[in-house]
PDBQT receptor file of N, H, CA, C and O in Angstrom, charges set to zero:
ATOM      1  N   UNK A   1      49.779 -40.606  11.713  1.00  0.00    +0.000 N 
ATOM      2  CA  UNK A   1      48.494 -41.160  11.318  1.00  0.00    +0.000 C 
ATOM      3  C   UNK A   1      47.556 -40.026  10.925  1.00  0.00    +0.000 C 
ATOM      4  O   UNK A   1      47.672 -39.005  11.603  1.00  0.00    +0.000 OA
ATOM      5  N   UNK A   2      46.823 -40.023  10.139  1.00  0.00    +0.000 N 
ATOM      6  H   UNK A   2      46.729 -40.853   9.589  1.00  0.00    +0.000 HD
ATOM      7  CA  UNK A   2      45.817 -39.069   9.771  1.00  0.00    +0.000 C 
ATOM      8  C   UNK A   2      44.605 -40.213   9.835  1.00  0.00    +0.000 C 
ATOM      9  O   UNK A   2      44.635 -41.362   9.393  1.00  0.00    +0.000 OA
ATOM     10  N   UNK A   3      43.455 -39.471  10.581  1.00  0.00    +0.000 N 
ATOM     11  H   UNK A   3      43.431 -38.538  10.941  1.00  0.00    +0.000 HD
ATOM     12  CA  UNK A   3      41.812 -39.842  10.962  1.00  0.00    +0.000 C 
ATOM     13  C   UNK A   3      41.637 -39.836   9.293  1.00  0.00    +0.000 C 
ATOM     14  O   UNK A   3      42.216 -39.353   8.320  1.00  0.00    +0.000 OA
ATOM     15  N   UNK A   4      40.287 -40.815   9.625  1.00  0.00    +0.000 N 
ATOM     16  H   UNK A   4      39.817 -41.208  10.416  1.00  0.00    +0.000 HD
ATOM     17  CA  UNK A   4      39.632 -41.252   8.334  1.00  0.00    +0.000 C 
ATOM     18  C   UNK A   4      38.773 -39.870   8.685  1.00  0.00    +0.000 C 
ATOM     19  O   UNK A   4      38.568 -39.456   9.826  1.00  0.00    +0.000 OA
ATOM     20  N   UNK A   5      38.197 -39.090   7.135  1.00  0.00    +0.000 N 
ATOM     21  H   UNK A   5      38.363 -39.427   6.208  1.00  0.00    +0.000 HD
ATOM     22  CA  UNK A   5      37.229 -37.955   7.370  1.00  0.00    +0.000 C 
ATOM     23  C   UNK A   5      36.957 -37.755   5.885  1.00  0.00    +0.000 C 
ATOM     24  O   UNK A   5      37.394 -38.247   4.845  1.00  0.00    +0.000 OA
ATOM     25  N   UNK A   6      35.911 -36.683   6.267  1.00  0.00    +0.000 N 
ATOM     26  H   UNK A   6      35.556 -36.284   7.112  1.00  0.00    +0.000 HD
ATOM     27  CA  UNK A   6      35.206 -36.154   4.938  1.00  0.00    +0.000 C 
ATOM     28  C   UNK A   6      35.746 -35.044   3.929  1.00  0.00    +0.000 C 
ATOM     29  O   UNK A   6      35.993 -33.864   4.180  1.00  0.00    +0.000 OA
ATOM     30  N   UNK A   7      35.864 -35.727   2.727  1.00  0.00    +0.000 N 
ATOM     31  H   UNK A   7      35.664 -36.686   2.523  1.00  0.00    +0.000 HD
ATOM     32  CA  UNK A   7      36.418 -34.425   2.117  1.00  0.00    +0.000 C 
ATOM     33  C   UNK A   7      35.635 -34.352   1.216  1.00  0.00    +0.000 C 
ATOM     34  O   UNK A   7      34.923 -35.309   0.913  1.00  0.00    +0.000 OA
ATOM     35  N   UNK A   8      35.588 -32.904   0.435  1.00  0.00    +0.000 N 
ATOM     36  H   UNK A   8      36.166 -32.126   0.681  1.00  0.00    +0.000 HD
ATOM     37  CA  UNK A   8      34.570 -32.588  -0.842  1.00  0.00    +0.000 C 
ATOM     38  C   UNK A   8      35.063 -32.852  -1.982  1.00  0.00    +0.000 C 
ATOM     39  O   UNK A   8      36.231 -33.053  -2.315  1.00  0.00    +0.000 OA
ATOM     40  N   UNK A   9      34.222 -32.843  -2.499  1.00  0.00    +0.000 N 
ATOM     41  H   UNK A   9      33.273 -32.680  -2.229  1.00  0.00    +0.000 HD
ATOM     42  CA  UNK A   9      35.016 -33.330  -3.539  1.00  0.00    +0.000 C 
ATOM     43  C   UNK A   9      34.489 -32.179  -5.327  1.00  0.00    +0.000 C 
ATOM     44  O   UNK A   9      33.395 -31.697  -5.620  1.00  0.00    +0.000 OA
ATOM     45  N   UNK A  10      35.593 -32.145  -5.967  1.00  0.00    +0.000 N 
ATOM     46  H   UNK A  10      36.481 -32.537  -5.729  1.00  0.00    +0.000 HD
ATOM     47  CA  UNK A  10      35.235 -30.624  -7.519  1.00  0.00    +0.000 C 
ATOM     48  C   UNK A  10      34.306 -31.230  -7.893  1.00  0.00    +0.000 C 
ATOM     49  O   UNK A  10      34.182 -32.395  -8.270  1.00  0.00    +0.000 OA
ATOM     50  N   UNK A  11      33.173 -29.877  -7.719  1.00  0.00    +0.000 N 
ATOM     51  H   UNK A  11      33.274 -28.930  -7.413  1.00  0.00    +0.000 HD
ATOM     52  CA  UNK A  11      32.047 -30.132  -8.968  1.00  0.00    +0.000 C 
ATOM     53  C   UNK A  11      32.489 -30.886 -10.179  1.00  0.00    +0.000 C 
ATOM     54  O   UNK A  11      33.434 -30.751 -10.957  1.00  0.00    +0.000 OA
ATOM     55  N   UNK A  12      31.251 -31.931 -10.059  1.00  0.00    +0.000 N 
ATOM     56  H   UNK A  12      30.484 -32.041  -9.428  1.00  0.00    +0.000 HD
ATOM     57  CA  UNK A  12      30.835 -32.781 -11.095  1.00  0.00    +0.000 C 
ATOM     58  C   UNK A  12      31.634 -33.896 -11.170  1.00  0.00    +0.000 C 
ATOM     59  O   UNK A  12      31.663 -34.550 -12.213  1.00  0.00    +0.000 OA
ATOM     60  N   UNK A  13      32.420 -34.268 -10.014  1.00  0.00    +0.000 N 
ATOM     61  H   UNK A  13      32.396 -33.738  -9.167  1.00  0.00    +0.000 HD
ATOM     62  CA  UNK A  13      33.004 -36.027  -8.777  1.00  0.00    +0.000 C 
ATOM     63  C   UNK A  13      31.990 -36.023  -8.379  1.00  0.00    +0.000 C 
ATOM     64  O   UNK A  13      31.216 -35.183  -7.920  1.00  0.00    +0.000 OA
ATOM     65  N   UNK A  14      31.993 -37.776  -8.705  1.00  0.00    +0.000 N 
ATOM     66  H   UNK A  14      32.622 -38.458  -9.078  1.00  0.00    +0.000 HD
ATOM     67  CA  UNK A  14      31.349 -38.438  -7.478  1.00  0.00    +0.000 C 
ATOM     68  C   UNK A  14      32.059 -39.222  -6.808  1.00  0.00    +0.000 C 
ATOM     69  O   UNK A  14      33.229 -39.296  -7.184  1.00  0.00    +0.000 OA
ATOM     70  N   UNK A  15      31.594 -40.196  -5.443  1.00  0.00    +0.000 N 
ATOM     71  H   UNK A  15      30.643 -40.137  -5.138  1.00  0.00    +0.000 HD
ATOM     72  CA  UNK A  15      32.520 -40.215  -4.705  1.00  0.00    +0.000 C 
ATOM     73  C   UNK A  15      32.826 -42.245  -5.120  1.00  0.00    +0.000 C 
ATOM     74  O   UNK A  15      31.940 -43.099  -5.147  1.00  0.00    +0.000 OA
ATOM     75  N   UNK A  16      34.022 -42.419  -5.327  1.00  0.00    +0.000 N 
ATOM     76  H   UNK A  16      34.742 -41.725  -5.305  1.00  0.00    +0.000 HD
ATOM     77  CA  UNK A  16      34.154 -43.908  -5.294  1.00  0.00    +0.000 C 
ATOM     78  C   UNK A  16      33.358 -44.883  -4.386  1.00  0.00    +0.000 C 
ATOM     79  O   UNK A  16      32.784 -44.686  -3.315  1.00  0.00    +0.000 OA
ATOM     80  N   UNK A  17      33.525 -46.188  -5.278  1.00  0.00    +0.000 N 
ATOM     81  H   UNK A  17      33.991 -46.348  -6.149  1.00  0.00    +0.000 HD
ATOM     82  CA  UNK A  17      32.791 -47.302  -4.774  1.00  0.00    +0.000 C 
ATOM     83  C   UNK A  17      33.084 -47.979  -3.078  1.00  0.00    +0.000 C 
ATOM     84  O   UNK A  17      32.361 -48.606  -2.304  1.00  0.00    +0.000 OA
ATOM     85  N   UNK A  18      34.304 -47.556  -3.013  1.00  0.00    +0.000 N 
ATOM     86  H   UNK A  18      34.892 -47.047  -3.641  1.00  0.00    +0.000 HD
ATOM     87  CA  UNK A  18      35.125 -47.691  -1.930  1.00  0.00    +0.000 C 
ATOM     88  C   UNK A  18      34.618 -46.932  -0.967  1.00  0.00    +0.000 C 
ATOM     89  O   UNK A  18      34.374 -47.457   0.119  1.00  0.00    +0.000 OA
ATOM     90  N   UNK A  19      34.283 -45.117  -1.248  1.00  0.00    +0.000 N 
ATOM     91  H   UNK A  19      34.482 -44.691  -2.130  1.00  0.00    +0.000 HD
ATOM     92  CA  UNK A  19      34.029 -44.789  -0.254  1.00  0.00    +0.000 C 
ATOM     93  C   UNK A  19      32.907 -44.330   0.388  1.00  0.00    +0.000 C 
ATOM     94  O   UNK A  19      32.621 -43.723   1.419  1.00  0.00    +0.000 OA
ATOM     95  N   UNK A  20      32.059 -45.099  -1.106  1.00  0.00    +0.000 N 
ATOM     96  H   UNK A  20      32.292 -45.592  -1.944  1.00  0.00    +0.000 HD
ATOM     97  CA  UNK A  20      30.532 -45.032  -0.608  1.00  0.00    +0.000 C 
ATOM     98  C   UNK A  20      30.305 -46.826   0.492  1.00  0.00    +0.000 C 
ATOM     99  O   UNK A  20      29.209 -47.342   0.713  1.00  0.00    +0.000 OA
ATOM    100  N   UNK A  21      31.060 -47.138   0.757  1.00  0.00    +0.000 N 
ATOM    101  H   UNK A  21      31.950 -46.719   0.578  1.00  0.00    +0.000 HD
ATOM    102  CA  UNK A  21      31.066 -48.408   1.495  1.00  0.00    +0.000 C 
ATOM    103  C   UNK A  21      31.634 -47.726   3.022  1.00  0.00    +0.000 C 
ATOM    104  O   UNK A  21      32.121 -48.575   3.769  1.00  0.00    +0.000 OA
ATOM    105  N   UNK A  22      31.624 -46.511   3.476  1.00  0.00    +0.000 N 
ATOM    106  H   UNK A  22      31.228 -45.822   2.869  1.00  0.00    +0.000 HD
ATOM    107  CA  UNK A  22      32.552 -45.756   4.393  1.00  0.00    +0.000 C 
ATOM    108  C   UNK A  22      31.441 -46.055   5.490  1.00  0.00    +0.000 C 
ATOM    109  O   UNK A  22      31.747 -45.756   6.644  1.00  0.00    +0.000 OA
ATOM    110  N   UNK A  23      30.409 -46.511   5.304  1.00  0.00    +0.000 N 
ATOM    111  H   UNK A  23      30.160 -46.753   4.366  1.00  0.00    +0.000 HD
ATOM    112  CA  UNK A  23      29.213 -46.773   6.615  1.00  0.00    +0.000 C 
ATOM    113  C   UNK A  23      29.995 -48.127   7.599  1.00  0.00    +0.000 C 
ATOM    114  O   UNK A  23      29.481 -48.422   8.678  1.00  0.00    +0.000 OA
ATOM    115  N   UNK A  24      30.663 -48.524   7.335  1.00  0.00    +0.000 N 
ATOM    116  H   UNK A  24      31.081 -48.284   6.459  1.00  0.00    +0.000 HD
ATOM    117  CA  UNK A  24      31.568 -49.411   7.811  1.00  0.00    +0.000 C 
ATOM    118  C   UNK A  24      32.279 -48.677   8.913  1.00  0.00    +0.000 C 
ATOM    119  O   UNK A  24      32.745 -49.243   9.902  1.00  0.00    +0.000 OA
ATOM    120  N   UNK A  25      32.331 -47.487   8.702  1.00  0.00    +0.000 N 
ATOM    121  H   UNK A  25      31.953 -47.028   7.899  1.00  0.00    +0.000 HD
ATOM    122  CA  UNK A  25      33.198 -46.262   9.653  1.00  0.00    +0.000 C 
ATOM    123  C   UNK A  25      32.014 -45.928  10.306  1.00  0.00    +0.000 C 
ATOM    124  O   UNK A  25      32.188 -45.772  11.514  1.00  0.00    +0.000 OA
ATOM    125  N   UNK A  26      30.706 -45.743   9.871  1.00  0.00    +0.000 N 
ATOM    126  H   UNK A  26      30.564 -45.869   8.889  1.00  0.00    +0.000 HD
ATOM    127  CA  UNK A  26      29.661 -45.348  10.701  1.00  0.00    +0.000 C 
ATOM    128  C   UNK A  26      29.656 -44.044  10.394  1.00  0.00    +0.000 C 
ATOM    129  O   UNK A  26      29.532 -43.175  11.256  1.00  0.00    +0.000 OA
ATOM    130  N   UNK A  27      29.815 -43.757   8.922  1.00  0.00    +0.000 N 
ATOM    131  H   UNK A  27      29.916 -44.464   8.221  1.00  0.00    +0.000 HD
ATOM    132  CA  UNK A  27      30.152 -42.297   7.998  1.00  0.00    +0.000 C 
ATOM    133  C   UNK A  27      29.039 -42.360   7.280  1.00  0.00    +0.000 C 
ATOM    134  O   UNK A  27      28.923 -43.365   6.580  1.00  0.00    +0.000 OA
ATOM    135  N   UNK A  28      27.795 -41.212   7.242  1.00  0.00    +0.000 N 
ATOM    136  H   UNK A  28      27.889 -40.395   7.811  1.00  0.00    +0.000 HD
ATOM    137  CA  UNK A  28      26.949 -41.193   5.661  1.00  0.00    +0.000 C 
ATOM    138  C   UNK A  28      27.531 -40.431   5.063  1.00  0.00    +0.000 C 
ATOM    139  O   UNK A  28      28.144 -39.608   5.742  1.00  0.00    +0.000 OA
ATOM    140  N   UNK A  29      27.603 -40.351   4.041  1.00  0.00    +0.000 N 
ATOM    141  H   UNK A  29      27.105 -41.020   3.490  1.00  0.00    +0.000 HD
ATOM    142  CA  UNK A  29      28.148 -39.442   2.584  1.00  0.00    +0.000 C 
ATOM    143  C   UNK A  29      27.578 -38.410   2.596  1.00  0.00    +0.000 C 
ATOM    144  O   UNK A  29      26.519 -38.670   2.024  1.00  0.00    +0.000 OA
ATOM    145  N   UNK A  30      27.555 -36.598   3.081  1.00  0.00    +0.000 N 
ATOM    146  H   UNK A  30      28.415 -36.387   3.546  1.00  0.00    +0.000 HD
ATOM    147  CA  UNK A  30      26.675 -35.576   2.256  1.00  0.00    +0.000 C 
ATOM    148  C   UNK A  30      26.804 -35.961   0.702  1.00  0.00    +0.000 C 
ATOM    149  O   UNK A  30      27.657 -36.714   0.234  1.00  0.00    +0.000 OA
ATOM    150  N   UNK A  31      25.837 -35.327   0.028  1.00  0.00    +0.000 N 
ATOM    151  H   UNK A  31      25.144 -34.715   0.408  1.00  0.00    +0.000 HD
ATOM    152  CA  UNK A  31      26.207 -35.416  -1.722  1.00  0.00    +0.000 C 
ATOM    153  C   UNK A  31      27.354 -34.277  -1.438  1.00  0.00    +0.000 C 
ATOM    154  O   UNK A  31      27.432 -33.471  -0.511  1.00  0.00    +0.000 OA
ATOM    155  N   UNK A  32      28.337 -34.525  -2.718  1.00  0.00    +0.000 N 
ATOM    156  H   UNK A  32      28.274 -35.180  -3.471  1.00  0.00    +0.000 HD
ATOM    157  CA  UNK A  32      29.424 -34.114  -3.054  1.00  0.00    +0.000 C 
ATOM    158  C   UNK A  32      30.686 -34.145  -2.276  1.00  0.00    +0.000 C 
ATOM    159  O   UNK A  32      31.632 -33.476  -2.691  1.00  0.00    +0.000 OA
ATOM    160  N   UNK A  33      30.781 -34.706  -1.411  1.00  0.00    +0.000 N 
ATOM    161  H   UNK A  33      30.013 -35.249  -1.074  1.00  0.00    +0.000 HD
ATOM    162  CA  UNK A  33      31.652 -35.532  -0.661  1.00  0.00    +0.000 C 
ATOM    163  C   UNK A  33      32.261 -36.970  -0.635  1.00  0.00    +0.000 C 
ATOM    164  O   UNK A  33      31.853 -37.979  -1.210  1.00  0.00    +0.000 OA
ATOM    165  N   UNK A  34      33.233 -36.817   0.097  1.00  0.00    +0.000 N 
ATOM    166  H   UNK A  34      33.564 -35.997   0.564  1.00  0.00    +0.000 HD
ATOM    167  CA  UNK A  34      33.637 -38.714  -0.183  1.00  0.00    +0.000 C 
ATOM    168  C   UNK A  34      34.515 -38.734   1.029  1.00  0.00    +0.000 C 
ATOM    169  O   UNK A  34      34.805 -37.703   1.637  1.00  0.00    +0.000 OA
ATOM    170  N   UNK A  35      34.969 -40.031   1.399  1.00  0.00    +0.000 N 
ATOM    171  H   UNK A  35      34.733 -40.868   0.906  1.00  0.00    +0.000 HD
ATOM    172  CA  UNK A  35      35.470 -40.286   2.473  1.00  0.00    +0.000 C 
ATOM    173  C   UNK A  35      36.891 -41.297   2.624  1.00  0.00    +0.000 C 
ATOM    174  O   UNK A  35      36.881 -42.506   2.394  1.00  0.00    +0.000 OA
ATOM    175  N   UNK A  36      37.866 -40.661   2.977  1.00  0.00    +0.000 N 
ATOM    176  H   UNK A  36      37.874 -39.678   3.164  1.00  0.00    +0.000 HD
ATOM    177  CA  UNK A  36      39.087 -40.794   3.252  1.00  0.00    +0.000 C 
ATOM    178  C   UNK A  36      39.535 -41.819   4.324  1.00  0.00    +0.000 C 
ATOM    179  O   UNK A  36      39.352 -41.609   5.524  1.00  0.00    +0.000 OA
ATOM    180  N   UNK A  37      40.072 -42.828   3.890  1.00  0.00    +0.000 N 
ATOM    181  H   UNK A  37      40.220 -42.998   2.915  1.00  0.00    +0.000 HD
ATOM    182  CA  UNK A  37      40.324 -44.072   4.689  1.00  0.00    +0.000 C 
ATOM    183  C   UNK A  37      41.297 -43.334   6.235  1.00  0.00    +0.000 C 
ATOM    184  O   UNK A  37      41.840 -42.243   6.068  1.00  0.00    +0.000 OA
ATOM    185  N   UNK A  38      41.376 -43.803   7.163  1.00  0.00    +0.000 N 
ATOM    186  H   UNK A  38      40.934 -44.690   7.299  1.00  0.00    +0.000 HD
ATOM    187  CA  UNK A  38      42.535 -43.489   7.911  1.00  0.00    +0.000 C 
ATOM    188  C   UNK A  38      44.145 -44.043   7.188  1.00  0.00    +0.000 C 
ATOM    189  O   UNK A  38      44.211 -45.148   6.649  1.00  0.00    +0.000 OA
ATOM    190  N   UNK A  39      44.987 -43.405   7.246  1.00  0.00    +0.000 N 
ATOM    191  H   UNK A  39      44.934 -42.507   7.684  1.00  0.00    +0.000 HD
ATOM    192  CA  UNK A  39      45.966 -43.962   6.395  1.00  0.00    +0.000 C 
ATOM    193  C   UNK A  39      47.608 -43.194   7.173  1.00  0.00    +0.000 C 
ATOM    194  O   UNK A  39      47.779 -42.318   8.021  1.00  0.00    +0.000 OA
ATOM    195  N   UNK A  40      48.158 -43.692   6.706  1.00  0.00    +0.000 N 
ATOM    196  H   UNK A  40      48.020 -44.404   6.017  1.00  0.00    +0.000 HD
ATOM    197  CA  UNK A  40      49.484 -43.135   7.318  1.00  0.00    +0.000 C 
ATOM    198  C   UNK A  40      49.941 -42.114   6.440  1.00  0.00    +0.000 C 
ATOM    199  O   UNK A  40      49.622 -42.210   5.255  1.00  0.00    +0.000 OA
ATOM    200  N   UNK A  41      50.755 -40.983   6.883  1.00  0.00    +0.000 N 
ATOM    201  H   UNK A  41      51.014 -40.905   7.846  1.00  0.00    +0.000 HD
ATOM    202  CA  UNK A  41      51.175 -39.867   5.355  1.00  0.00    +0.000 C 
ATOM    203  C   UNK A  41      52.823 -39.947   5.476  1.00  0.00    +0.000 C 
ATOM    204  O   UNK A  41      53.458 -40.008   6.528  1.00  0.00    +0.000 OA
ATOM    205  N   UNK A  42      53.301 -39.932   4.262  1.00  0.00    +0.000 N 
ATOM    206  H   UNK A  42      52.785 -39.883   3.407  1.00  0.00    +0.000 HD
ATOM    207  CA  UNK A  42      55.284 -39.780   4.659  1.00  0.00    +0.000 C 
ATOM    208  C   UNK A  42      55.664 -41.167   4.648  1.00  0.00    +0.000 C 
ATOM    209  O   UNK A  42      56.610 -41.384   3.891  1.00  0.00    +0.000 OA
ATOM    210  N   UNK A  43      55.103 -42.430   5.411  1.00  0.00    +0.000 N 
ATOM    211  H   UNK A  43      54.335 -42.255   6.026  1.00  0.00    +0.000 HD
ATOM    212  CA  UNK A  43      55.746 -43.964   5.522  1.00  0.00    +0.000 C 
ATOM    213  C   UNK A  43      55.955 -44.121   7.214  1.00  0.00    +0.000 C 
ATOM    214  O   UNK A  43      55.391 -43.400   8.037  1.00  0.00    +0.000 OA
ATOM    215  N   UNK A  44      56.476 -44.736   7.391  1.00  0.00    +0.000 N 
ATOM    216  H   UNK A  44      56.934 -45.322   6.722  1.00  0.00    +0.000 HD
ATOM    217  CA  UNK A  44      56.482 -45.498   8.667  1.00  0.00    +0.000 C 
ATOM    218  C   UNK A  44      57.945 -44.620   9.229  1.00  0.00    +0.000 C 
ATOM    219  O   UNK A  44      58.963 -44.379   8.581  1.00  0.00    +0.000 OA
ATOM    220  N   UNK A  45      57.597 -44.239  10.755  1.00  0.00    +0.000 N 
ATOM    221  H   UNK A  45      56.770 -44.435  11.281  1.00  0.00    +0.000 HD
ATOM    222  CA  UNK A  45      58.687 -43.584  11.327  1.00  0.00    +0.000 C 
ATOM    223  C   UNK A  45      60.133 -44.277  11.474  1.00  0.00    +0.000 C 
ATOM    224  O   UNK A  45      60.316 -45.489  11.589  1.00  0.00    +0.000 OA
ATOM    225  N   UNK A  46      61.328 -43.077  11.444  1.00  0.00    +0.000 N 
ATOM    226  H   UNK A  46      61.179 -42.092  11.351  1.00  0.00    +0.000 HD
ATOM    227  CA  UNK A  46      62.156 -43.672  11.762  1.00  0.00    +0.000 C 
ATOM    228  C   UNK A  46      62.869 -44.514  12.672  1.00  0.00    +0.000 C 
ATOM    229  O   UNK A  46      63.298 -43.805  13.583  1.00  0.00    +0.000 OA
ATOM    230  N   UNK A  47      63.146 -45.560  12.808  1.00  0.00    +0.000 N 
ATOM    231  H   UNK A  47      62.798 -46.135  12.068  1.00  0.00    +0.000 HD
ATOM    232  CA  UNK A  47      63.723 -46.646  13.994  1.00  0.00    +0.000 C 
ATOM    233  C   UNK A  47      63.878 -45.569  15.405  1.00  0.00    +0.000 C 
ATOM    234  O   UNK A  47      64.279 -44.425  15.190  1.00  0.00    +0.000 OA
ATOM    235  N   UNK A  48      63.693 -45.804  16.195  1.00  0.00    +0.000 N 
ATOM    236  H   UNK A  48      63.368 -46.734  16.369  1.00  0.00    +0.000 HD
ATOM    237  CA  UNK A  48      64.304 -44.838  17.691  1.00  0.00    +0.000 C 
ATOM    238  C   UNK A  48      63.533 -43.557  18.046  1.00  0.00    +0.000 C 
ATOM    239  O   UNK A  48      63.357 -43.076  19.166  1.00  0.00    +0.000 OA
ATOM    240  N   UNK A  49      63.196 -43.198  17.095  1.00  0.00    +0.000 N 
ATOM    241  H   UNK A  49      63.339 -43.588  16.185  1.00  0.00    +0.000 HD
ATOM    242  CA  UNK A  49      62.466 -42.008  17.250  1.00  0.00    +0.000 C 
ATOM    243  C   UNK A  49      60.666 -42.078  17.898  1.00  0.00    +0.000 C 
ATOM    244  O   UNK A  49      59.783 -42.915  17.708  1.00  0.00    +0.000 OA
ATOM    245  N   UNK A  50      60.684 -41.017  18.561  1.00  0.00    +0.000 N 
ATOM    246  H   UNK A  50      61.401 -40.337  18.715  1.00  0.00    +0.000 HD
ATOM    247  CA  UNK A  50      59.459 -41.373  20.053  1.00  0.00    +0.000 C 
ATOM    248  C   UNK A  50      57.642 -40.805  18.636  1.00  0.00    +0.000 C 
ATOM    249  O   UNK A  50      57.302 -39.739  18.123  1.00  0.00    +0.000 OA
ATOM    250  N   UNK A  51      57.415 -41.361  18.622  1.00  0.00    +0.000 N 
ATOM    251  H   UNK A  51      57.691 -42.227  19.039  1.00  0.00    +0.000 HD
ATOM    252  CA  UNK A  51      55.769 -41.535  17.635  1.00  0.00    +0.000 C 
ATOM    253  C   UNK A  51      55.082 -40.491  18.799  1.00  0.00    +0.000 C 
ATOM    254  O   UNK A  51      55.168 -40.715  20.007  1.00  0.00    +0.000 OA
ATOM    255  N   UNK A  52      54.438 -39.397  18.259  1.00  0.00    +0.000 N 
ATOM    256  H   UNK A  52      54.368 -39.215  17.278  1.00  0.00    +0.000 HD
ATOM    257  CA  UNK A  52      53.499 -38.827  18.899  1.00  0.00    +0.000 C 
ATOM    258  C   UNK A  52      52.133 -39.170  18.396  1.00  0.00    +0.000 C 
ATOM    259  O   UNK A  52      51.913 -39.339  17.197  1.00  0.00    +0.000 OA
ATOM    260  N   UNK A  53      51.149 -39.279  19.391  1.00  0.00    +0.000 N 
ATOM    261  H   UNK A  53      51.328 -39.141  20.366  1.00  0.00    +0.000 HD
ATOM    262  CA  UNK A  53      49.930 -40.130  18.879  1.00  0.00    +0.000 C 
ATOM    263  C   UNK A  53      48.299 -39.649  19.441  1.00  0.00    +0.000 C 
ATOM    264  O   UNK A  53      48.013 -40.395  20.377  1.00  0.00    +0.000 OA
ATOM    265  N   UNK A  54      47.498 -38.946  19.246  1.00  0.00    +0.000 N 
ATOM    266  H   UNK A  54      47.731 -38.340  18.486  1.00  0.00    +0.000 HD
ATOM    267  CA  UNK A  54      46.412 -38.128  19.628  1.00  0.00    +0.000 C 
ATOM    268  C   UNK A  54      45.426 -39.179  20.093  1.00  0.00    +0.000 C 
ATOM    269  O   UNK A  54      44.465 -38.478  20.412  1.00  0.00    +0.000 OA
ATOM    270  N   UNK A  55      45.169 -40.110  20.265  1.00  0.00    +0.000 N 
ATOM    271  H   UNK A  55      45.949 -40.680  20.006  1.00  0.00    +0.000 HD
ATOM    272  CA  UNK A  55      44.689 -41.273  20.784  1.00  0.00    +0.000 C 
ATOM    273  C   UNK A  55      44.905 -42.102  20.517  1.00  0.00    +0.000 C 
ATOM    274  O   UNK A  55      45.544 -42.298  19.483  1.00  0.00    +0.000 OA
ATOM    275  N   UNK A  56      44.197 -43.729  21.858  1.00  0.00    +0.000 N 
ATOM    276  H   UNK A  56      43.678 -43.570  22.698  1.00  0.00    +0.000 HD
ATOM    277  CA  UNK A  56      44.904 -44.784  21.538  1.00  0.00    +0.000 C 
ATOM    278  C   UNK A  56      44.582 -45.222  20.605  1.00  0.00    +0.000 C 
ATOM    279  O   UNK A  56      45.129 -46.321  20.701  1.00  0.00    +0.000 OA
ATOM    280  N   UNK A  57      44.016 -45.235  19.579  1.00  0.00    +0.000 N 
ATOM    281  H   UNK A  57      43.571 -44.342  19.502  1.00  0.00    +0.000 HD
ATOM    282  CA  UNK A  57      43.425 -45.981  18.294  1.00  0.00    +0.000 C 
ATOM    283  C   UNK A  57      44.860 -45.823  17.257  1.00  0.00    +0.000 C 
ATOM    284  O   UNK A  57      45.379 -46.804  16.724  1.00  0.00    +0.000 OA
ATOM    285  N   UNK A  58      45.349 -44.473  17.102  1.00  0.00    +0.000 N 
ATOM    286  H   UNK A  58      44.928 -43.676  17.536  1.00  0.00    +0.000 HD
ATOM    287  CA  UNK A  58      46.081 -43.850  16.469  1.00  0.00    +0.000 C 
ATOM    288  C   UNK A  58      47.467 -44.710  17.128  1.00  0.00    +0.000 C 
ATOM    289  O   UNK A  58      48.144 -45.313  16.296  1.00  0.00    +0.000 OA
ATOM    290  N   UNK A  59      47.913 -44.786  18.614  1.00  0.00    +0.000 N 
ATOM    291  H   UNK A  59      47.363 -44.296  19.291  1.00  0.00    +0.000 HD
ATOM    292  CA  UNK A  59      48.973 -45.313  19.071  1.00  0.00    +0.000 C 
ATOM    293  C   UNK A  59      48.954 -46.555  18.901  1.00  0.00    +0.000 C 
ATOM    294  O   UNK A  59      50.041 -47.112  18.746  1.00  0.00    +0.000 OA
ATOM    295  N   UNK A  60      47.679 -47.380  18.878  1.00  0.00    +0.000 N 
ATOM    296  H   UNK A  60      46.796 -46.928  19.003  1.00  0.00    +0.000 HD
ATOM    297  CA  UNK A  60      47.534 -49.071  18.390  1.00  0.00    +0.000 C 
ATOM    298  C   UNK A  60      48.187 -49.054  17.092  1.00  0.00    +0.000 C 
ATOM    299  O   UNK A  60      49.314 -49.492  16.857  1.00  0.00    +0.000 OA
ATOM    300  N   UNK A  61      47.431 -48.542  16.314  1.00  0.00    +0.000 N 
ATOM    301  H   UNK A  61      46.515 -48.187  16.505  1.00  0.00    +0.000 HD
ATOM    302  CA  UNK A  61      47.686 -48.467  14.425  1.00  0.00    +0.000 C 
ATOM    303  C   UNK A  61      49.345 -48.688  14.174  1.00  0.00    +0.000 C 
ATOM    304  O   UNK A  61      49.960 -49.508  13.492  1.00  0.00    +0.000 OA
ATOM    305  N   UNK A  62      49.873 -47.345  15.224  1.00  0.00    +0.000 N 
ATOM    306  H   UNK A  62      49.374 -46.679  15.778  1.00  0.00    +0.000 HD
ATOM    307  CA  UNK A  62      51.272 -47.370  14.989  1.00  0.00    +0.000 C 
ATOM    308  C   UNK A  62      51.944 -48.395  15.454  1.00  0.00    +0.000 C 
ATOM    309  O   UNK A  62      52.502 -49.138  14.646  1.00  0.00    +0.000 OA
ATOM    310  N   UNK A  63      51.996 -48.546  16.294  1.00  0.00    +0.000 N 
ATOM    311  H   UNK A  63      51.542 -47.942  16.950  1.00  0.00    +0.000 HD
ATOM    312  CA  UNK A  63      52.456 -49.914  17.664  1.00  0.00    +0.000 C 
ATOM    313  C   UNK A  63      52.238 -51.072  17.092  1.00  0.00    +0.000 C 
ATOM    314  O   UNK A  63      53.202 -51.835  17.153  1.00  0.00    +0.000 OA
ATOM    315  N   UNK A  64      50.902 -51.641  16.324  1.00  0.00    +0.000 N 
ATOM    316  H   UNK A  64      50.119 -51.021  16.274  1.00  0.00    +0.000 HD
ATOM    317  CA  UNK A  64      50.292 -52.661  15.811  1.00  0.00    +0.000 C 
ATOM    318  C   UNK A  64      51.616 -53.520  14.859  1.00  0.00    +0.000 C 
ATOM    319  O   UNK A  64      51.359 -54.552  14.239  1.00  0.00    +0.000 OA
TER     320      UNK A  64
């Protein structure tokens, strides 16, 4: 799992419609920034194999 967070974004981006709606996360936007959903990276683990998980939010998501 990777945390939802702030990334900057190259001179002269602005940040999508999507992630100017990120106050939903309880995120304000600096200017030139934008904000990154929580999301999974790689796909869903392999069958059997033990999920390491940095909190329970992160172990729900997976487990869910």
């Amino acid at each position: 799992m990777v945390r939802g967070h702030l990334r900057r974004l190259p001179e002269g981006q602005h940040p999508s419609e999507s992630a100017r709606t990120a106050a939903a996360y309880g995120i304000v936007l600096p200017p030139g920034h934008t904000f990154v959903r929580p999301h999974t990276r790689g796909g869903a683990a392999p069958a059997g194999r033990p999920i390491a998980a940095r909190g329970l939010a992160s172990l729900l998501a997976v487990a869910g």
